[in-house]
PLY file of the C-alpha trace (Angstrom):
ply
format ascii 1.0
element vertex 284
property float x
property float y
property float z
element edge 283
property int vertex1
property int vertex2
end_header
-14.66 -66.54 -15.27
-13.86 -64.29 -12.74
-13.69 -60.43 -14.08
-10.91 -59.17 -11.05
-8.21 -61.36 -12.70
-6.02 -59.56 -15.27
-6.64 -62.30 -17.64
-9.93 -61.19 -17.92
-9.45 -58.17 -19.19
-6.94 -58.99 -21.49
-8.94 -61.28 -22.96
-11.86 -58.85 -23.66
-9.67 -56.55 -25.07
-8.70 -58.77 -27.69
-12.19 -59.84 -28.06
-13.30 -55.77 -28.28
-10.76 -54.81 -30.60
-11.72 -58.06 -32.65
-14.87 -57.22 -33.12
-14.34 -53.11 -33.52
-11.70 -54.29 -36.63
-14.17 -56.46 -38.31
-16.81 -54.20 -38.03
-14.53 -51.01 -39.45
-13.61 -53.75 -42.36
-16.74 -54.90 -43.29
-17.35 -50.39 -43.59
-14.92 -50.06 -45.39
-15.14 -52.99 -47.87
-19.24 -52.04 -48.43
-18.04 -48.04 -49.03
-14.94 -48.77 -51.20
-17.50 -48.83 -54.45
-19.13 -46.04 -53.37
-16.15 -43.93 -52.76
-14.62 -45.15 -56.16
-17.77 -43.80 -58.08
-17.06 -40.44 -56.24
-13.97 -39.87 -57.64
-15.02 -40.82 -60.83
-17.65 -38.28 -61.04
-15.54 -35.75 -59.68
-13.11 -36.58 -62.65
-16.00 -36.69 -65.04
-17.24 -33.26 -63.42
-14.27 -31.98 -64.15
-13.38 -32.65 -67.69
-17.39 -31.15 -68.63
-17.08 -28.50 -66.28
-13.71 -27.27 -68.54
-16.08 -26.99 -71.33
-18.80 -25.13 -69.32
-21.07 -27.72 -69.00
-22.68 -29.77 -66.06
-23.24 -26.46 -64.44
-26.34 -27.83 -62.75
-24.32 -30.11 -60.53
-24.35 -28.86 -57.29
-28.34 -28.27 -57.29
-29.17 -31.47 -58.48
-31.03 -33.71 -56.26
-28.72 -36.19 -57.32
-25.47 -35.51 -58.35
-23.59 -38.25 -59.41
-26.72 -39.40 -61.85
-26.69 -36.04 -63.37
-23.07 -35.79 -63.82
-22.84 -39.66 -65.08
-26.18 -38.31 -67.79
-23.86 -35.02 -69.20
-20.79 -37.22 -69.11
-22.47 -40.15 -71.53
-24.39 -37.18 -73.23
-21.37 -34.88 -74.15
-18.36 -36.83 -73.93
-17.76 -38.93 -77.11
-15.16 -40.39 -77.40
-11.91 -40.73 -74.93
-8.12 -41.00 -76.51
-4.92 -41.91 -75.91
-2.22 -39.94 -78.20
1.10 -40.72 -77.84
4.48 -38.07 -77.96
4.11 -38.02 -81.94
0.73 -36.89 -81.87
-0.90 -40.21 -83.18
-3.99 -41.38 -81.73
-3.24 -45.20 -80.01
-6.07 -45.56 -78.06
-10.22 -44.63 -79.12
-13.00 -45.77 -77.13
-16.39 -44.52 -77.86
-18.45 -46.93 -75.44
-18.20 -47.09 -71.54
-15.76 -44.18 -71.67
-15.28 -44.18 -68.09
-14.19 -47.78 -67.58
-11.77 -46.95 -70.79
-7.86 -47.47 -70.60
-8.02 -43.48 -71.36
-10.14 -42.15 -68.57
-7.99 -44.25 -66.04
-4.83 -42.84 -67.16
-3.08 -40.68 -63.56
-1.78 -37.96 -64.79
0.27 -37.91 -61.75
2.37 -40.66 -63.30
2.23 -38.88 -67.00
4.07 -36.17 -65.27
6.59 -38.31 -63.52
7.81 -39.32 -67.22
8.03 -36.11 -68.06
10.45 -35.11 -65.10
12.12 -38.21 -66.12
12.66 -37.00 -69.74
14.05 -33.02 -68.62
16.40 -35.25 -66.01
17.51 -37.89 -68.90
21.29 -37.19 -69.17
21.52 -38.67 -73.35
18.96 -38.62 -76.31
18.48 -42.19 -76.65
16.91 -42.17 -72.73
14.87 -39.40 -73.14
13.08 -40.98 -76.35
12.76 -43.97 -74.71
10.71 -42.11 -71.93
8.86 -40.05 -74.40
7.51 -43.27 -76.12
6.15 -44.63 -73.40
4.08 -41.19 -72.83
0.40 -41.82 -72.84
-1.93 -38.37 -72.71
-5.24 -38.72 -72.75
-7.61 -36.81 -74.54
-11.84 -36.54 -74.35
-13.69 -35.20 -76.82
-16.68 -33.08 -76.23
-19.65 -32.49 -78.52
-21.92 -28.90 -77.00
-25.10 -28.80 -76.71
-24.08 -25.84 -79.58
-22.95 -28.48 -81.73
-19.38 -27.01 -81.15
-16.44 -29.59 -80.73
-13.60 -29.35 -77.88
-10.58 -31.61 -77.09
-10.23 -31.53 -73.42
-6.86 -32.17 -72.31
-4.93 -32.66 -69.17
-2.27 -31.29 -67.10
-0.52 -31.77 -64.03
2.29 -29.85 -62.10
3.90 -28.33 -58.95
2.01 -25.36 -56.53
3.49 -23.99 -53.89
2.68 -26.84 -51.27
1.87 -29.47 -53.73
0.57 -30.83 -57.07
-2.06 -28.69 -58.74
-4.12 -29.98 -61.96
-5.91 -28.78 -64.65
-8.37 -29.75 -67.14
-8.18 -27.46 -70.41
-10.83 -27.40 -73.32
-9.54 -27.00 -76.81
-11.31 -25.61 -79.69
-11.87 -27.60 -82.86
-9.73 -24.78 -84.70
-6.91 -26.99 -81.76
-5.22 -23.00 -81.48
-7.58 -21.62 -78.74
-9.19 -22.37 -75.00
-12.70 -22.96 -75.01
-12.63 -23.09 -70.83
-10.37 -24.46 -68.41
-10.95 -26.07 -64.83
-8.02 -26.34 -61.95
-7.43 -27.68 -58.73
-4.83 -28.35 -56.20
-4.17 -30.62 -53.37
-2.81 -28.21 -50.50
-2.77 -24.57 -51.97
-3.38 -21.90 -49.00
-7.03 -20.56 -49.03
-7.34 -17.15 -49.89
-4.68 -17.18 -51.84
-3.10 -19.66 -54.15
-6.23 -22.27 -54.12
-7.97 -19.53 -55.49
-7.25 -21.14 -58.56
-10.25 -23.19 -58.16
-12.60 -20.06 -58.54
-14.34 -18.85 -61.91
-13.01 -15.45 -61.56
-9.41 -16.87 -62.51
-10.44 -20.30 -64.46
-12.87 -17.71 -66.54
-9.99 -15.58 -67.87
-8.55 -18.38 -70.11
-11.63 -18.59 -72.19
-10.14 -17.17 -76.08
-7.10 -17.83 -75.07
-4.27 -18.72 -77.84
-2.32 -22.06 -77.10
-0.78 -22.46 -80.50
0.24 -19.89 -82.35
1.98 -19.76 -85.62
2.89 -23.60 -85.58
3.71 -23.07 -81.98
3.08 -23.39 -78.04
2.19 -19.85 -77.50
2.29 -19.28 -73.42
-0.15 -18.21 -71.18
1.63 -15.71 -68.88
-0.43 -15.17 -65.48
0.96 -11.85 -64.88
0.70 -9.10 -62.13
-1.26 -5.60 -61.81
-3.21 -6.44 -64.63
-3.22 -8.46 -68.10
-2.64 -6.40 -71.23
-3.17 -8.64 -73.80
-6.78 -10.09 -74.36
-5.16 -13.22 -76.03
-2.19 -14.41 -73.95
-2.16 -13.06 -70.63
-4.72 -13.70 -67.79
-4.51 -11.83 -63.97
-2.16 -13.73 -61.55
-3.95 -14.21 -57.96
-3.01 -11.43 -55.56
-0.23 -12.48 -53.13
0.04 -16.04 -54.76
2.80 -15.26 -57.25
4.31 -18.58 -56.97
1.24 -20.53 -57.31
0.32 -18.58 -60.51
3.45 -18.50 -61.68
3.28 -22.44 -61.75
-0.15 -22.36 -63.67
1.79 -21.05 -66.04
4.59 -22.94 -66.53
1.96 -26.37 -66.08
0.14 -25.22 -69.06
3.34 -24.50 -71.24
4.83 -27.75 -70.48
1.50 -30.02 -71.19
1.08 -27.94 -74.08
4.75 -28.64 -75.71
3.53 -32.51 -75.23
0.14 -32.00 -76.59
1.84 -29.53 -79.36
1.85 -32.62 -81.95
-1.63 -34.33 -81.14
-3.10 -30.73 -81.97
-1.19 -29.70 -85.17
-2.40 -32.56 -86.72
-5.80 -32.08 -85.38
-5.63 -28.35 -86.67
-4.28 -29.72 -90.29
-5.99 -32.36 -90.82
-4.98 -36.26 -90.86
-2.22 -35.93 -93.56
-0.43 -33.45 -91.64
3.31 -34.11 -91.20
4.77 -35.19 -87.82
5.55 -33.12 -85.27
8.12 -33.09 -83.30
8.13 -32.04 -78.95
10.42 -29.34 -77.99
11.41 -30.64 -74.74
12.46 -28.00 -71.97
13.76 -27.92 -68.90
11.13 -27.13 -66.08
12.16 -26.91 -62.48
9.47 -28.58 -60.45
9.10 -30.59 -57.24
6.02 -31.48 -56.38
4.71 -34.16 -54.05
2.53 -36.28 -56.83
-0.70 -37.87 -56.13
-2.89 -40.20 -58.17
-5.30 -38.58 -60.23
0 1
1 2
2 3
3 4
4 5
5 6
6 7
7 8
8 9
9 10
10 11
11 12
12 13
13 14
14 15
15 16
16 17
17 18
18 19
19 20
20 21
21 22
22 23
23 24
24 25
25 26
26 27
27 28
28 29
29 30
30 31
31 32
32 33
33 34
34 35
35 36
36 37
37 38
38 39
39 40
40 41
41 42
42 43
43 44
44 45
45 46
46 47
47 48
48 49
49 50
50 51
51 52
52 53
53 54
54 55
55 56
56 57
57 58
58 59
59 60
60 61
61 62
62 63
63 64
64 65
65 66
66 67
67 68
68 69
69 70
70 71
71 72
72 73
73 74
74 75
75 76
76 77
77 78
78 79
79 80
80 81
81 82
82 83
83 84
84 85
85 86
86 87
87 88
88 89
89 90
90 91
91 92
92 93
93 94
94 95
95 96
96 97
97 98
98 99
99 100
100 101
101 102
102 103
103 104
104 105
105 106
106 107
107 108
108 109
109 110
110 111
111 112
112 113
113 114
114 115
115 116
116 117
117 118
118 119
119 120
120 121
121 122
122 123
123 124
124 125
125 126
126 127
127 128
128 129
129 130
130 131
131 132
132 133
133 134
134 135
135 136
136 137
137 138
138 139
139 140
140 141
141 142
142 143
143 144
144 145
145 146
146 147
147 148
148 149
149 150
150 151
151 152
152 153
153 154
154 155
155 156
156 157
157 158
158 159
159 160
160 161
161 162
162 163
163 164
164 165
165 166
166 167
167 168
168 169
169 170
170 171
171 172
172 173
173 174
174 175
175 176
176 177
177 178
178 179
179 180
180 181
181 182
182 183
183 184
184 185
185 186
186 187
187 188
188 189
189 190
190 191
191 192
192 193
193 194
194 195
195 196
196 197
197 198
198 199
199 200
200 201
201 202
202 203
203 204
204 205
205 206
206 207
207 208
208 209
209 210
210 211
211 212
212 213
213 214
214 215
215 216
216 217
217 218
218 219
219 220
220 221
221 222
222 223
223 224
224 225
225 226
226 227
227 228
228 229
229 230
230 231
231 232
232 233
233 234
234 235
235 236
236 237
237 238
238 239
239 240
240 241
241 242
242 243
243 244
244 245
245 246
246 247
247 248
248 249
249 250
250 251
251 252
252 253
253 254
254 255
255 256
256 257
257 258
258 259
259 260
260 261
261 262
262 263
263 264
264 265
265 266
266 267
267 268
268 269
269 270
270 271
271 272
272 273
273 274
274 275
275 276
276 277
277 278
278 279
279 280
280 281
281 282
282 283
């Protein structure tokens, strides 16, 4: 073949690209497992790291074995309550591959926009039965039960998240764990540090028969059981930690009073309320 005529290179361009596609597909196909197991243990690192536990992780020679050993060790069962509190879902065995664990809270949180934008009753309990939250329960190394929860909402740039751990007495944190997807460093993705995630140990989320709020507040929090420090010049960012919590927590309001009650407990109802968020959702 002679390599002056145009043809030629044409023709080993396609070849070149040919090869360079299969090559990046075959990558990509041999690294999709590897980068699905990631995000699982990132997911299971979070739900034990809400209860203060897999604190080992980033020294271990090899993390995602250690954080697959505390997940099977700790977490004991995974649920799926629905808007009336009831448990639909229980899976005690290969929790991770469970209905529960796969749940995107992403899409949990769509409904709920759904439900504050439904324009008649009959719509909005349509949506709310079709609400699936999941819940994971955690046994300490203290022999202490939590009920880790979940909840999703709106930053400043986009979604943040949250994992929260529930006492057994279902009125009180036990630890909590957030993250974001595009906060601004320094300022509201400093939600992701201990100094602010540490402040919600003790405190109350229902109160009386009630969501009681967390209010992230400014120049200081006054009172030890409801109010944490907001993050220095990230008002709206903190503001929205608050008003994540609140809203996950008038969902989760049922599951927990009949938790905190006991089995025969009567059913709860969800106080639905309006809450002005945009965010740009991502699967979770």
């Amino acid at each position: 073949m002679n390599t002056n005529k145009n043809s030629y290179t044409v023709i080993y361009t396609i070849v070149l690209v040919a090869i360079v596609a299969t090559i990046l597909a075959l990558v990509s196909m041999g690294l999709k497992q590897k980068q699905q197991t990631n995000i699982e243990v990132e997911k299971q690192l979070s739900i034990l790291s809400s209860a203060n536990l897999a604190k080992d992780a980033k020294s271990a020679s090899d993390k995602n074995s250690y954080v697959q050993g505390e997940f099977a060790k700790y977490i004991t069962e995974a649920l799926v309550v629905n808007a009336k509190g009831e448990v639909v879902e229980s899976y005690t065995e290969d929790i991770v591959k469970s209905d529960a664990f796969k749940i995107s809270i992403a899409d949990e949180y769509a409904k709920m926009r759904d439900i504050d934008a439904a324009k008649d009753d009959a719509t909005k309990e349509s949506i709310l039965s079709q609400l699936r939250l999941p819940v994971f329960v955690c046994n300490t190394p203290e022999g202490a039960q939590y009920y880790i929860l979940s909840a999703y909402g709106a930053g400043l740039w986009g979604p943040i998240w949250a994992y929260i751990a529930v006492k057994q007495n279902a009125t009180s944190l036990a630890g909590a764990i957030f993250d974001h997807s595009s906060e601004t460093p320094g300022l509201g993705g400093e939600i992701v540090t201990e100094k602010f995630r540490n402040q919600f140990v003790n405190k109350v989320i229902i109160e009386n028969g009630e969501v009681s709020e967390i209010r992230v507040v400014k120049d200081g929090a006054d009172d030890p059981l409801h109010e944490v420090d907001a993050i220095s010049g990230a008002t709206i960012t903190s503001t929205s930690v608050q008003k994540m919590l609140t809203q996950w927590a008038n969902y989760y309001k049922p599951y927990l009073m009949n938790i905190s009650k006991g089995s025969n407990a009567p059913e709860q109802t969800i106080e639905v309320k309006d809450f002005e968020q945009d965010p740009q959702v991502i699967e979770l």
